[in-house]
ChimeraX commands (.cxc) that place a marker at each C-alpha (Angstrom):
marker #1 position 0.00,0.00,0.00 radius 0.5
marker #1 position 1.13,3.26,-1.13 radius 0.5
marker #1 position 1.65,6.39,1.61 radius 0.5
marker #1 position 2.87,10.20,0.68 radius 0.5
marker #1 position 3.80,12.96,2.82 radius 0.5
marker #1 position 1.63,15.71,1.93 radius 0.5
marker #1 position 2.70,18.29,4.90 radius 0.5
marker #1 position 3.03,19.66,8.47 radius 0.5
marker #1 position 0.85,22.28,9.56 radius 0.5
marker #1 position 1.76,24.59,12.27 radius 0.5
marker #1 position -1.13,26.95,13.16 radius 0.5
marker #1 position 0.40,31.11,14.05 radius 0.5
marker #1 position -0.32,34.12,15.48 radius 0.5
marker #1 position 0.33,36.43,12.74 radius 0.5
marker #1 position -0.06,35.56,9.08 radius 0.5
marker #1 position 1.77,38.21,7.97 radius 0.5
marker #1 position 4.89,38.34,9.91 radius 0.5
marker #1 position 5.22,34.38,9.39 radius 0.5
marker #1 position 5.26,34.50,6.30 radius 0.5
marker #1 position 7.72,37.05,6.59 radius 0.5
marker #1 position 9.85,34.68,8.42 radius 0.5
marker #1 position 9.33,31.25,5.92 radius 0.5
marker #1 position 10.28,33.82,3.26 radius 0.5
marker #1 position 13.53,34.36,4.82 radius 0.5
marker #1 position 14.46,30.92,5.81 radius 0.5
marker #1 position 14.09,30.95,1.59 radius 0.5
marker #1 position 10.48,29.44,1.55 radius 0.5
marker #1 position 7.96,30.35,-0.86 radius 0.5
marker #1 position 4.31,30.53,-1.03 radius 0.5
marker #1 position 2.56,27.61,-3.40 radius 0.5
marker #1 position -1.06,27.76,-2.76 radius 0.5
marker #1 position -3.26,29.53,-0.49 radius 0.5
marker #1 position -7.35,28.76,0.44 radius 0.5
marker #1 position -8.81,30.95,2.11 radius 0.5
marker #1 position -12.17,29.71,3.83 radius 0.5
marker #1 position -15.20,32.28,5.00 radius 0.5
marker #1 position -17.21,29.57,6.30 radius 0.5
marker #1 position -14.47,28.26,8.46 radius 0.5
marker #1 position -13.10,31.48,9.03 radius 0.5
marker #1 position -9.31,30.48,8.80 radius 0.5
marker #1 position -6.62,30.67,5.79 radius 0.5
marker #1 position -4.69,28.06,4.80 radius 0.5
marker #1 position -0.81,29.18,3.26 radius 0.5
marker #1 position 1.26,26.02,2.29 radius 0.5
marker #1 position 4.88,27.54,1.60 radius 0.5
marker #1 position 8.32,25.04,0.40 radius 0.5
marker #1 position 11.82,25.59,-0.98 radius 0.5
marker #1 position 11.23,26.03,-4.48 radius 0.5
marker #1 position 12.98,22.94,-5.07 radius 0.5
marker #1 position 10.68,20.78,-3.12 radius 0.5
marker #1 position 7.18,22.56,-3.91 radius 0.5
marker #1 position 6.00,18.61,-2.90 radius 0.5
marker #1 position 7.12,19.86,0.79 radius 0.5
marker #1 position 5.34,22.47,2.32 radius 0.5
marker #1 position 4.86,23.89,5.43 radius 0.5
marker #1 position 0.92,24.62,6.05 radius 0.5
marker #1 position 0.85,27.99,8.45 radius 0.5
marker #1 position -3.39,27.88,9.44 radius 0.5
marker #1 position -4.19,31.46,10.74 radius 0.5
marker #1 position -7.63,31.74,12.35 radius 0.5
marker #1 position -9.08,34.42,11.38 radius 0.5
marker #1 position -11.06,34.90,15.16 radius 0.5
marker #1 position -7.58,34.58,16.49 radius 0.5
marker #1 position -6.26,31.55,18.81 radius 0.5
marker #1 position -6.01,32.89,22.40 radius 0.5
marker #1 position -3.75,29.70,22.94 radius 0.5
marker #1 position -0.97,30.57,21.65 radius 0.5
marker #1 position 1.97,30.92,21.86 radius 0.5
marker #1 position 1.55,29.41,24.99 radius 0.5
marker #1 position -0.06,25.89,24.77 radius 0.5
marker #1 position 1.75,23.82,22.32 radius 0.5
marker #1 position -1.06,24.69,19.88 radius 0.5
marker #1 position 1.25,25.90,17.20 radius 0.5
marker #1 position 2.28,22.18,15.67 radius 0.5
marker #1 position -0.94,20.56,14.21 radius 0.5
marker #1 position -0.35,17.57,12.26 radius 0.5
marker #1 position 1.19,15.52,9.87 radius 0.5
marker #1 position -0.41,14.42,6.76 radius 0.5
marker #1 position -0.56,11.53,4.50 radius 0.5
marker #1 position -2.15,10.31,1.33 radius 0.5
marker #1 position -3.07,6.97,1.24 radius 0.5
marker #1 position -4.25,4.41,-1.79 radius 0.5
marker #1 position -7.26,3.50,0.42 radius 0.5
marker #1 position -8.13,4.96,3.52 radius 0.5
marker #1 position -10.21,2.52,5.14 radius 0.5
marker #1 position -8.04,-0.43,4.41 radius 0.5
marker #1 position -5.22,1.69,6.05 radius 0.5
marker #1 position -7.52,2.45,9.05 radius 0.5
marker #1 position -8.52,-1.38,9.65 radius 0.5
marker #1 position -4.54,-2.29,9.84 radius 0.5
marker #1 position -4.13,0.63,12.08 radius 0.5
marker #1 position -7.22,-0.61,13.97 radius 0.5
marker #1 position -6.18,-3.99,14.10 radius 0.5
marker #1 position -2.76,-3.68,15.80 radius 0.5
marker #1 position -4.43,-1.95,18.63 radius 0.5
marker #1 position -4.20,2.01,17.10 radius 0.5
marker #1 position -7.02,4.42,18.14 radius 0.5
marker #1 position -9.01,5.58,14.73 radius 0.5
marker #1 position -9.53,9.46,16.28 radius 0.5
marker #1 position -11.00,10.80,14.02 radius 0.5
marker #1 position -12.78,7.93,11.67 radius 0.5
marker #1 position -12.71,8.33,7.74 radius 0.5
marker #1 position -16.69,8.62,8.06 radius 0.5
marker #1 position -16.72,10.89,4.69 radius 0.5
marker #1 position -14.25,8.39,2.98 radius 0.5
marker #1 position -11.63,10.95,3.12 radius 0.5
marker #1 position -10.05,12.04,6.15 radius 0.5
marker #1 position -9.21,10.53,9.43 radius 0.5
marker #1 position -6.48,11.49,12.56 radius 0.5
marker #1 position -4.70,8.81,14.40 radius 0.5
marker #1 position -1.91,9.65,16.90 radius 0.5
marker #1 position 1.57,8.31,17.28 radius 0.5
marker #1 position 2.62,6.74,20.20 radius 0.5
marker #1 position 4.33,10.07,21.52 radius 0.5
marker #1 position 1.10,12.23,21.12 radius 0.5
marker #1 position 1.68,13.55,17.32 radius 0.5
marker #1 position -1.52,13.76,15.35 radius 0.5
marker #1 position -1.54,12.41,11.57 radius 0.5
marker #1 position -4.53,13.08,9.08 radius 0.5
marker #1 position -4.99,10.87,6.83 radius 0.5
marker #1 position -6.30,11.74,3.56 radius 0.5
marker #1 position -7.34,9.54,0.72 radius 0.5
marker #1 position -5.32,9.74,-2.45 radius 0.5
marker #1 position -7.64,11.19,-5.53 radius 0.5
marker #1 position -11.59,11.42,-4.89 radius 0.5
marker #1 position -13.41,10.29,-1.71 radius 0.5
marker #1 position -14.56,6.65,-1.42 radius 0.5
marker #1 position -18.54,6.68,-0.65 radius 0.5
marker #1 position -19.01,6.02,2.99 radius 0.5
marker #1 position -18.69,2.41,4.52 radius 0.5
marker #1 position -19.09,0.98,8.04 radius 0.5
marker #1 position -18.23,0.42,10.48 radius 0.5
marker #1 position -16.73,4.10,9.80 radius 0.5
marker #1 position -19.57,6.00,8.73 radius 0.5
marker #1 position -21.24,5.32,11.72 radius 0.5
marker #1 position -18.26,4.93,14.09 radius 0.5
marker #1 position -17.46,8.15,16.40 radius 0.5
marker #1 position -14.99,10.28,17.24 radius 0.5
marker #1 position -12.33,9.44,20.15 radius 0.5
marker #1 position -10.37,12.21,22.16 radius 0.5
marker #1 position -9.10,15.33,19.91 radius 0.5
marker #1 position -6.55,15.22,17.13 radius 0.5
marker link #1:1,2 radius 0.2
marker link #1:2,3 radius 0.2
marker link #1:3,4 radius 0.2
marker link #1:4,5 radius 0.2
marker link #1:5,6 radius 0.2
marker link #1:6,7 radius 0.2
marker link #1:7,8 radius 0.2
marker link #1:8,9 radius 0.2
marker link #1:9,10 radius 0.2
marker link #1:10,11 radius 0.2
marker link #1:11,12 radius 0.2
marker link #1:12,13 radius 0.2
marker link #1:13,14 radius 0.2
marker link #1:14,15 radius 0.2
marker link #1:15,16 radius 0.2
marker link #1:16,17 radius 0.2
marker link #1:17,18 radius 0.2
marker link #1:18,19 radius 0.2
marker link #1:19,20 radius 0.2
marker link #1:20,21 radius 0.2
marker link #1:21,22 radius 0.2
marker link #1:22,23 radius 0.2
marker link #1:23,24 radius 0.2
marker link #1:24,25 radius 0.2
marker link #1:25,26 radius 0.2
marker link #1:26,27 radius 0.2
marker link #1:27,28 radius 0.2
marker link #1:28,29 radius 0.2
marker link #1:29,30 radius 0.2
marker link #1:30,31 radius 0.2
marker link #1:31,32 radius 0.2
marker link #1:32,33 radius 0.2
marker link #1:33,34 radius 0.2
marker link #1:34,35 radius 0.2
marker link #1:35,36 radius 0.2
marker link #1:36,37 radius 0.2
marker link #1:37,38 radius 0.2
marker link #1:38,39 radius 0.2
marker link #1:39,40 radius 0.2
marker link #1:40,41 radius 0.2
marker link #1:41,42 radius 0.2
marker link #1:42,43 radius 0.2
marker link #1:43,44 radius 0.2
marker link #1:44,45 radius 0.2
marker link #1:45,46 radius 0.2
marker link #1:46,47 radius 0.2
marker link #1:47,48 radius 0.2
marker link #1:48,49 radius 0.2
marker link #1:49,50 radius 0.2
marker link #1:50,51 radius 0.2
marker link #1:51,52 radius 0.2
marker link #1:52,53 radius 0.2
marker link #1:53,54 radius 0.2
marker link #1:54,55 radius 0.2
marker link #1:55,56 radius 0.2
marker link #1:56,57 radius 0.2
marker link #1:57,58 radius 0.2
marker link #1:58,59 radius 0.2
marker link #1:59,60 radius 0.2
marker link #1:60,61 radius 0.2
marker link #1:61,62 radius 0.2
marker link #1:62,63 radius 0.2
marker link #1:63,64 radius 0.2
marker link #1:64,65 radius 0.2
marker link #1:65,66 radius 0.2
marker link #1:66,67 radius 0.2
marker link #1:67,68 radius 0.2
marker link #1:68,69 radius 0.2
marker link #1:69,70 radius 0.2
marker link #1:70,71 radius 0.2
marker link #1:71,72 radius 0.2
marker link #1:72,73 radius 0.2
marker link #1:73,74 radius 0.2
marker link #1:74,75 radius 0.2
marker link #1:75,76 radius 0.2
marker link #1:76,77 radius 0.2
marker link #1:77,78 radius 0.2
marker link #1:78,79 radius 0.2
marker link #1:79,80 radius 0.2
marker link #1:80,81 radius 0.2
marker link #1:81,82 radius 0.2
marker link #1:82,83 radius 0.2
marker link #1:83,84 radius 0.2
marker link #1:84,85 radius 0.2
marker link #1:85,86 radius 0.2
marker link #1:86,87 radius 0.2
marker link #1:87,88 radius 0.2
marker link #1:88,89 radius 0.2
marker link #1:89,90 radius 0.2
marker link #1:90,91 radius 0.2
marker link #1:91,92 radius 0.2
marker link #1:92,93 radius 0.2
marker link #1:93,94 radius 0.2
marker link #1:94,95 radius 0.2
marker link #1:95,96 radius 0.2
marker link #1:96,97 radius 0.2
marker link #1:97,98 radius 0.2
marker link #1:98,99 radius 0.2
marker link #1:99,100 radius 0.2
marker link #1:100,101 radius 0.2
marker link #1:101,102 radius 0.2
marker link #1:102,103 radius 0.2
marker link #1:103,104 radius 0.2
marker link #1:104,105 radius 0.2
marker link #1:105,106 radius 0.2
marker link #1:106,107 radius 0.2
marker link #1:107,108 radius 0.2
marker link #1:108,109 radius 0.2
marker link #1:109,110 radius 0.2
marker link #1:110,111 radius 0.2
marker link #1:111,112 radius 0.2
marker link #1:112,113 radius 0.2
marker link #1:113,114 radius 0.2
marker link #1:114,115 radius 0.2
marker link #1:115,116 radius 0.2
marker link #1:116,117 radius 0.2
marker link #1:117,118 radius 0.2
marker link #1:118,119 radius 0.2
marker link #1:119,120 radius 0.2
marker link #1:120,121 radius 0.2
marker link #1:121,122 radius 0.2
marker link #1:122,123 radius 0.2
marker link #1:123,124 radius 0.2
marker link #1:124,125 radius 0.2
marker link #1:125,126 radius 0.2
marker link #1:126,127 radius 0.2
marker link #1:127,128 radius 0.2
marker link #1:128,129 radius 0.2
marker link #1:129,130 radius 0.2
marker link #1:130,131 radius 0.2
marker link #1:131,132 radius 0.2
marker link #1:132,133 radius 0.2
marker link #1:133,134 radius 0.2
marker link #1:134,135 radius 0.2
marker link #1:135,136 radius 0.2
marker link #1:136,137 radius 0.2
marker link #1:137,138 radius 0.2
marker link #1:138,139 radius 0.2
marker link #1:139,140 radius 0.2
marker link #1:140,141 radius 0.2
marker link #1:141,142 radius 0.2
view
Protein backbone atom coordinates (compact mmCIF):
# COMPACT_ATOMS: atom_id res chain seq x y z
CA UNK A 1 0.00 0.00 0.00
CA UNK A 2 1.13 3.26 -1.13
CA UNK A 3 1.65 6.39 1.61
CA UNK A 4 2.87 10.20 0.68
CA UNK A 5 3.80 12.96 2.82
CA UNK A 6 1.63 15.71 1.93
CA UNK A 7 2.70 18.29 4.90
CA UNK A 8 3.03 19.66 8.47
CA UNK A 9 0.85 22.28 9.56
CA UNK A 10 1.76 24.59 12.27
CA UNK A 11 -1.13 26.95 13.16
CA UNK A 12 0.40 31.11 14.05
CA UNK A 13 -0.32 34.12 15.48
CA UNK A 14 0.33 36.43 12.74
CA UNK A 15 -0.06 35.56 9.08
CA UNK A 16 1.77 38.21 7.97
CA UNK A 17 4.89 38.34 9.91
CA UNK A 18 5.22 34.38 9.39
CA UNK A 19 5.26 34.50 6.30
CA UNK A 20 7.72 37.05 6.59
CA UNK A 21 9.85 34.68 8.42
CA UNK A 22 9.33 31.25 5.92
CA UNK A 23 10.28 33.82 3.26
CA UNK A 24 13.53 34.36 4.82
CA UNK A 25 14.46 30.92 5.81
CA UNK A 26 14.09 30.95 1.59
CA UNK A 27 10.48 29.44 1.55
CA UNK A 28 7.96 30.35 -0.86
CA UNK A 29 4.31 30.53 -1.03
CA UNK A 30 2.56 27.61 -3.40
CA UNK A 31 -1.06 27.76 -2.76
CA UNK A 32 -3.26 29.53 -0.49
CA UNK A 33 -7.35 28.76 0.44
CA UNK A 34 -8.81 30.95 2.11
CA UNK A 35 -12.17 29.71 3.83
CA UNK A 36 -15.20 32.28 5.00
CA UNK A 37 -17.21 29.57 6.30
CA UNK A 38 -14.47 28.26 8.46
CA UNK A 39 -13.10 31.48 9.03
CA UNK A 40 -9.31 30.48 8.80
CA UNK A 41 -6.62 30.67 5.79
CA UNK A 42 -4.69 28.06 4.80
CA UNK A 43 -0.81 29.18 3.26
CA UNK A 44 1.26 26.02 2.29
CA UNK A 45 4.88 27.54 1.60
CA UNK A 46 8.32 25.04 0.40
CA UNK A 47 11.82 25.59 -0.98
CA UNK A 48 11.23 26.03 -4.48
CA UNK A 49 12.98 22.94 -5.07
CA UNK A 50 10.68 20.78 -3.12
CA UNK A 51 7.18 22.56 -3.91
CA UNK A 52 6.00 18.61 -2.90
CA UNK A 53 7.12 19.86 0.79
CA UNK A 54 5.34 22.47 2.32
CA UNK A 55 4.86 23.89 5.43
CA UNK A 56 0.92 24.62 6.05
CA UNK A 57 0.85 27.99 8.45
CA UNK A 58 -3.39 27.88 9.44
CA UNK A 59 -4.19 31.46 10.74
CA UNK A 60 -7.63 31.74 12.35
CA UNK A 61 -9.08 34.42 11.38
CA UNK A 62 -11.06 34.90 15.16
CA UNK A 63 -7.58 34.58 16.49
CA UNK A 64 -6.26 31.55 18.81
CA UNK A 65 -6.01 32.89 22.40
CA UNK A 66 -3.75 29.70 22.94
CA UNK A 67 -0.97 30.57 21.65
CA UNK A 68 1.97 30.92 21.86
CA UNK A 69 1.55 29.41 24.99
CA UNK A 70 -0.06 25.89 24.77
CA UNK A 71 1.75 23.82 22.32
CA UNK A 72 -1.06 24.69 19.88
CA UNK A 73 1.25 25.90 17.20
CA UNK A 74 2.28 22.18 15.67
CA UNK A 75 -0.94 20.56 14.21
CA UNK A 76 -0.35 17.57 12.26
CA UNK A 77 1.19 15.52 9.87
CA UNK A 78 -0.41 14.42 6.76
CA UNK A 79 -0.56 11.53 4.50
CA UNK A 80 -2.15 10.31 1.33
CA UNK A 81 -3.07 6.97 1.24
CA UNK A 82 -4.25 4.41 -1.79
CA UNK A 83 -7.26 3.50 0.42
CA UNK A 84 -8.13 4.96 3.52
CA UNK A 85 -10.21 2.52 5.14
CA UNK A 86 -8.04 -0.43 4.41
CA UNK A 87 -5.22 1.69 6.05
CA UNK A 88 -7.52 2.45 9.05
CA UNK A 89 -8.52 -1.38 9.65
CA UNK A 90 -4.54 -2.29 9.84
CA UNK A 91 -4.13 0.63 12.08
CA UNK A 92 -7.22 -0.61 13.97
CA UNK A 93 -6.18 -3.99 14.10
CA UNK A 94 -2.76 -3.68 15.80
CA UNK A 95 -4.43 -1.95 18.63
CA UNK A 96 -4.20 2.01 17.10
CA UNK A 97 -7.02 4.42 18.14
CA UNK A 98 -9.01 5.58 14.73
CA UNK A 99 -9.53 9.46 16.28
CA UNK A 100 -11.00 10.80 14.02
CA UNK A 101 -12.78 7.93 11.67
CA UNK A 102 -12.71 8.33 7.74
CA UNK A 103 -16.69 8.62 8.06
CA UNK A 104 -16.72 10.89 4.69
CA UNK A 105 -14.25 8.39 2.98
CA UNK A 106 -11.63 10.95 3.12
CA UNK A 107 -10.05 12.04 6.15
CA UNK A 108 -9.21 10.53 9.43
CA UNK A 109 -6.48 11.49 12.56
CA UNK A 110 -4.70 8.81 14.40
CA UNK A 111 -1.91 9.65 16.90
CA UNK A 112 1.57 8.31 17.28
CA UNK A 113 2.62 6.74 20.20
CA UNK A 114 4.33 10.07 21.52
CA UNK A 115 1.10 12.23 21.12
CA UNK A 116 1.68 13.55 17.32
CA UNK A 117 -1.52 13.76 15.35
CA UNK A 118 -1.54 12.41 11.57
CA UNK A 119 -4.53 13.08 9.08
CA UNK A 120 -4.99 10.87 6.83
CA UNK A 121 -6.30 11.74 3.56
CA UNK A 122 -7.34 9.54 0.72
CA UNK A 123 -5.32 9.74 -2.45
CA UNK A 124 -7.64 11.19 -5.53
CA UNK A 125 -11.59 11.42 -4.89
CA UNK A 126 -13.41 10.29 -1.71
CA UNK A 127 -14.56 6.65 -1.42
CA UNK A 128 -18.54 6.68 -0.65
CA UNK A 129 -19.01 6.02 2.99
CA UNK A 130 -18.69 2.41 4.52
CA UNK A 131 -19.09 0.98 8.04
CA UNK A 132 -18.23 0.42 10.48
CA UNK A 133 -16.73 4.10 9.80
CA UNK A 134 -19.57 6.00 8.73
CA UNK A 135 -21.24 5.32 11.72
CA UNK A 136 -18.26 4.93 14.09
CA UNK A 137 -17.46 8.15 16.40
CA UNK A 138 -14.99 10.28 17.24
CA UNK A 139 -12.33 9.44 20.15
CA UNK A 140 -10.37 12.21 22.16
CA UNK A 141 -9.10 15.33 19.91
CA UNK A 142 -6.55 15.22 17.13
Amino acid sequence: MNMRYLHTMVRVKDLDASIAFYKLLGLTETRRNESEAGRFTLVFMAPPDQPECPVELTYNWDGDDGLPSDSRHFGHLAYAVDDIYAKCAELLAAGVTINRPPRDGRMAFVRSPDNISIELLQAGDALPPQEPWASMESTGHW
